[in-house]
C-alpha positions in Angstrom: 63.4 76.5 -21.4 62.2 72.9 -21.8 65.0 71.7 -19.4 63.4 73.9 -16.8 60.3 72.8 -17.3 61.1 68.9 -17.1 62.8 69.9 -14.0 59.8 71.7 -12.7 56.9 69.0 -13.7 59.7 66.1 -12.0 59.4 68.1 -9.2 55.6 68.1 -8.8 54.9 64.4 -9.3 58.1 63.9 -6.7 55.9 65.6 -4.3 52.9 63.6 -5.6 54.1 60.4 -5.2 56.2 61.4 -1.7 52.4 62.9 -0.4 50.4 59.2 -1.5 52.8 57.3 -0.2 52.9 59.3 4.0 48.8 58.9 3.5 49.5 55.1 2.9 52.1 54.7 5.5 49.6 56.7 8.1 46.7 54.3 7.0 48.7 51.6 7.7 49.7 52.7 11.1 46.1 53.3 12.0 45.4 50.0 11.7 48.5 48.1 13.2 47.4 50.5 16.4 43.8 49.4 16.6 45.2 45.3 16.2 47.2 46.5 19.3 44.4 47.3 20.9 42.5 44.9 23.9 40.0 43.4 21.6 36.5 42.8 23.0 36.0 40.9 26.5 33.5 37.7 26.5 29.7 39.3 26.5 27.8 39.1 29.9 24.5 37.9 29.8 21.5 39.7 31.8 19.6 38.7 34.7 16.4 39.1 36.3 15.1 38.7 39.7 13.5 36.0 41.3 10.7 35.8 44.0 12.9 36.0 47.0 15.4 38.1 45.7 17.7 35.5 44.3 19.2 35.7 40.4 18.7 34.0 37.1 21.3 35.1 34.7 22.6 32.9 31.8 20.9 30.0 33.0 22.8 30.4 36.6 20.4 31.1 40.1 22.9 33.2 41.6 22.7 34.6 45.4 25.0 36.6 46.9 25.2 39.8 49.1 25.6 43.3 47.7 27.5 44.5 50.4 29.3 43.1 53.0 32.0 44.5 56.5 35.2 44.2 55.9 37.0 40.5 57.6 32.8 39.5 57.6 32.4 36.0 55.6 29.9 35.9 53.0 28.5 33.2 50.9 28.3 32.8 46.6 25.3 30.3 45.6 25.2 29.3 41.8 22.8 27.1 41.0 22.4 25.4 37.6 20.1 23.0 36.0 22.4 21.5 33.0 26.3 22.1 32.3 28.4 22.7 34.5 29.2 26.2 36.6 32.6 27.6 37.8 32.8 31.1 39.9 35.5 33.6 39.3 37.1 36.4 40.7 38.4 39.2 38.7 41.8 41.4 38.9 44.3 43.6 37.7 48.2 43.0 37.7 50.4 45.7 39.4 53.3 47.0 37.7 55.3 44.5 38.6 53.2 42.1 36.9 53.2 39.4 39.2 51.1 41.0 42.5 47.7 40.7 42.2 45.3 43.6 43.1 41.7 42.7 43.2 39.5 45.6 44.3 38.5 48.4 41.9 38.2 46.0 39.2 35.5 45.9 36.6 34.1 43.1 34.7 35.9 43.9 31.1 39.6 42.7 32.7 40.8 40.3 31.0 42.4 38.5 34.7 40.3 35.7 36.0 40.7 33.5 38.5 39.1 30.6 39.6 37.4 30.4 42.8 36.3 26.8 42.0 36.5 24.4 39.4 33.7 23.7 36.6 31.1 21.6 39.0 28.2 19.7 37.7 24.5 20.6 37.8 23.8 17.8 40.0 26.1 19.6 42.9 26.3 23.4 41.9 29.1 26.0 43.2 29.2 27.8 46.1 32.6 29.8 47.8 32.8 31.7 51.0 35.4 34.1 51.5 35.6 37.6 53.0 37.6 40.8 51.7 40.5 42.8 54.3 40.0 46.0 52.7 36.9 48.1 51.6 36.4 48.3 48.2 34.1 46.5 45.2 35.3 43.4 44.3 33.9 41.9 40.8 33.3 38.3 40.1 31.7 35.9 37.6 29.8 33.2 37.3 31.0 31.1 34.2 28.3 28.0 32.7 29.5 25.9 30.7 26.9 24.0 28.7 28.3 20.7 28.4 27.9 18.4 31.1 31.8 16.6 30.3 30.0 13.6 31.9 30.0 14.9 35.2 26.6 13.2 35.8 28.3 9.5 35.0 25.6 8.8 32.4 28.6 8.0 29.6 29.6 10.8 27.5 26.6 9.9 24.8 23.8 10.8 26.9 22.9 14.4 26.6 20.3 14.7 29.6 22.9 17.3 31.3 23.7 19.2 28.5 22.5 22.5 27.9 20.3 24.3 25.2 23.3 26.9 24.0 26.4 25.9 23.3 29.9 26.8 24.9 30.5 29.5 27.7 27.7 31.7 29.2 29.3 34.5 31.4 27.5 36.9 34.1 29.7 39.5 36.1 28.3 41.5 39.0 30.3 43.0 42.1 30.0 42.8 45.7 31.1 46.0 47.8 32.8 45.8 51.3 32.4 48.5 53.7 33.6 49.5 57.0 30.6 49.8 59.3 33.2 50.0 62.3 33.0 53.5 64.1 34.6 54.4 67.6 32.3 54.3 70.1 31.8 54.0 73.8 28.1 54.0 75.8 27.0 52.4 78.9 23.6 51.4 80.1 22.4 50.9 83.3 20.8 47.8 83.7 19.7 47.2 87.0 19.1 50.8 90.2 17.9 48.2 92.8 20.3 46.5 95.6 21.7 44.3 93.2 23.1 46.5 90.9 24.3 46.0 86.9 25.8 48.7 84.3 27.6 47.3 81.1 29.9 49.8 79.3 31.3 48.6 75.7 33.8 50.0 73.6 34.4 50.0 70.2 37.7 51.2 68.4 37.9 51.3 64.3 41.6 51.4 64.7 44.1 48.6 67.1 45.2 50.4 70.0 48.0 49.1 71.8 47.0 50.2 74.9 44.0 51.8 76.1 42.6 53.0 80.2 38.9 52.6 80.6 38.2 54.7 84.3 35.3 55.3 86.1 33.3 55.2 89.1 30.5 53.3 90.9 28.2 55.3 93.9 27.2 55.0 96.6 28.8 51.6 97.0 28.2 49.9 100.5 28.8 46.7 99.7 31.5 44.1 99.0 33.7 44.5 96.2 32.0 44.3 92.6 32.1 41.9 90.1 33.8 42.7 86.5 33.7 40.5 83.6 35.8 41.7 80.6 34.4 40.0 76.7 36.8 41.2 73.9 40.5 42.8 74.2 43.3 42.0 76.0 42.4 43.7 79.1 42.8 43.2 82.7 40.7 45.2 85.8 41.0 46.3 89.5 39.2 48.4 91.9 39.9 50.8 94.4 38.0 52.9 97.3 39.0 56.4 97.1 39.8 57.6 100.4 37.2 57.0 102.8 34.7 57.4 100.5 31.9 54.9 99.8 32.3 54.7 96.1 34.7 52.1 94.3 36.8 53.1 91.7 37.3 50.4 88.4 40.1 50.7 86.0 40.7 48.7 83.6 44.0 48.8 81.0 45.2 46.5 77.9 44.8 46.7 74.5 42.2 46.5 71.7 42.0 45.0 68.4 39.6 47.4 65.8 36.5 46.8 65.2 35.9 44.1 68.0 33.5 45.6 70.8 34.5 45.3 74.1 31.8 44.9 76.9 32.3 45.1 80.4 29.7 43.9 82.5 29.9 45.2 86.3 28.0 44.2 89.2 27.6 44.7 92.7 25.1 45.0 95.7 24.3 48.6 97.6 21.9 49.1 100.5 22.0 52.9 99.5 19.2 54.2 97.5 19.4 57.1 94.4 18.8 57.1 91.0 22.3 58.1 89.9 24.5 54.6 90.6 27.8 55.6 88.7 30.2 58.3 88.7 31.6 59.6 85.4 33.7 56.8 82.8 36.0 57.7 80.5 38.2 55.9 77.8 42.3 57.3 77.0 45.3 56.2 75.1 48.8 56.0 76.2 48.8 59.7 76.2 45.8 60.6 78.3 43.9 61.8 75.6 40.4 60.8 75.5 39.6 57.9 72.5 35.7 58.8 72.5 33.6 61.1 74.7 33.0 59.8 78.5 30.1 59.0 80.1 28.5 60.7 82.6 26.7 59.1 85.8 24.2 56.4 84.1 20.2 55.9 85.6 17.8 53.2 85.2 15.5 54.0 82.5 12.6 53.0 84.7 
């Protein structure tokens, strides 16, 4: 009966001891896991707004837009009064971690890259660049408060230096948009003899090859002028039968988001407040890229 219960109270304390030591092992797991974790990123300092809507964050008067178009060039400013500055731009690695991807990015990545170099608070930073895609984009200004001699005053003197001591970050983000739509209008500039309409087109995608058709009334005159700004287009004109209207058609191809204009003009001793026929706009296909116009007037 003893030899039972020997058996029985080895048993227990096997269990004991096999229960203590899975809580330690889990414990220990627990924290190797949160050492594997991204520790914290470098603290960003706050900023308020100066009279004319510029920036003053960690000793940095920063300007810069909001929100730019897509391919539009835009300007950073930092300005410092001691230290030294450098700007920053922020990403992300792709899976194949080598290809950088930049928008969609927030400030706690741990990927920066230099947009320029520490520069001295007797010449500030600034970097222009503009962004292909839509998207935020997030950057950084970074102040460093030593001055590293920039100012050539020997490395003793201490008028550059800054009150803090080592790096002073600021994030913020700049959103590009695409502000392109496809359009086409035309105005009617001039309804007396000499005569003036300007059509302009507008395509937010390339189009190889586009028709741009339409009419001018009324038309007694000699041929009409056309001047073409943006595309690779060419034009001609035509009179339909025996008619006294001209017919302009112009073909080629367009880039997106880079208006066309086509300026037209031509003399008429014919009087009438309509001076064009309908214009239209079609792809390759005959399918109409935006609505057409109907017959344009003079406003007054």
């Amino acid at each position: 009966m003893k030899t039972y219960r020997t058996y029985a109270l080895l048993g227990v304390l096997s269990l004991l001891v096999l229960s203590i030591y899975s809580c330690k092992k889990s414990d220990l797991t627990s924290s190797k896991v949160a050492a594997d974790e991204p520790q914290s990123k470098n603290v960003y300092q706050s900023a308020i707004v100066l009279p004319g809507g510029s920036l003053l964050a960690g000793g940095v008067t920063l300007e810069y837009p909001a929100q730019v178009n897509i391919n539009e060039q835009f300007k950073i400013n930092a300005d410092i009064d001691c230290g030294r500055v450098a700007i920053e731009r922020g990403y992300i690695l792709a899976a194949d971690n080598i290809t950088r991807i930049y928008k969609g990015v927030d400030c706690e990545t741990e990927y920066w890259e230099e947009l320029t170099g520490f520069d001295c608070y007797t010449g500030d930073a600034n970097w222009s660049g503009a962004f292909p895609e839509t998207g935020i984009y997030v950057f950084r200004t970074k102040h460093n408060a030593s001055d590293g001699n920039c100012d050539g005053k020997g490395g003793s003197d201490k008028t550059g230096e800054c009150s803090f001591n080592g790096n002073q970050f600021y994030c913020f983000t700049i959103e590009a948009v695409n502000s392109c739509e496809t359009s086409f209008t035309g105005t009617a500039n001039s309804c007396t003899n000499a005569r003036q309409a300007v059509y302009t087109f507008n395509s937010i995608t390339d189009l190889s090859y586009i028709k741009i058709q339409g009419g001018l009334t009324n038309f007694t005159g000699d041929d009409a002028v056309v001047t073409i700004d943006g595309g690779n287009l060419t034009w001609s004109q035509s009179t339909p039968g025996g008619s006294s209207n001209r017919v302009i058609k112009i073909e080629g191809s367009v880039t997106a988001c880079q208006p066309v204009t086509i300026t037209i003009t031509w003399n008429s001793t014919n009087t009438g407040g309509v001076i064009t026929g309908s214009w239209s706009v079609k792809d390759t296909n005959g399918n109409e890229v935006a609505p057409s116009i109907a017959g344009l007037t003079c406003a007054n």
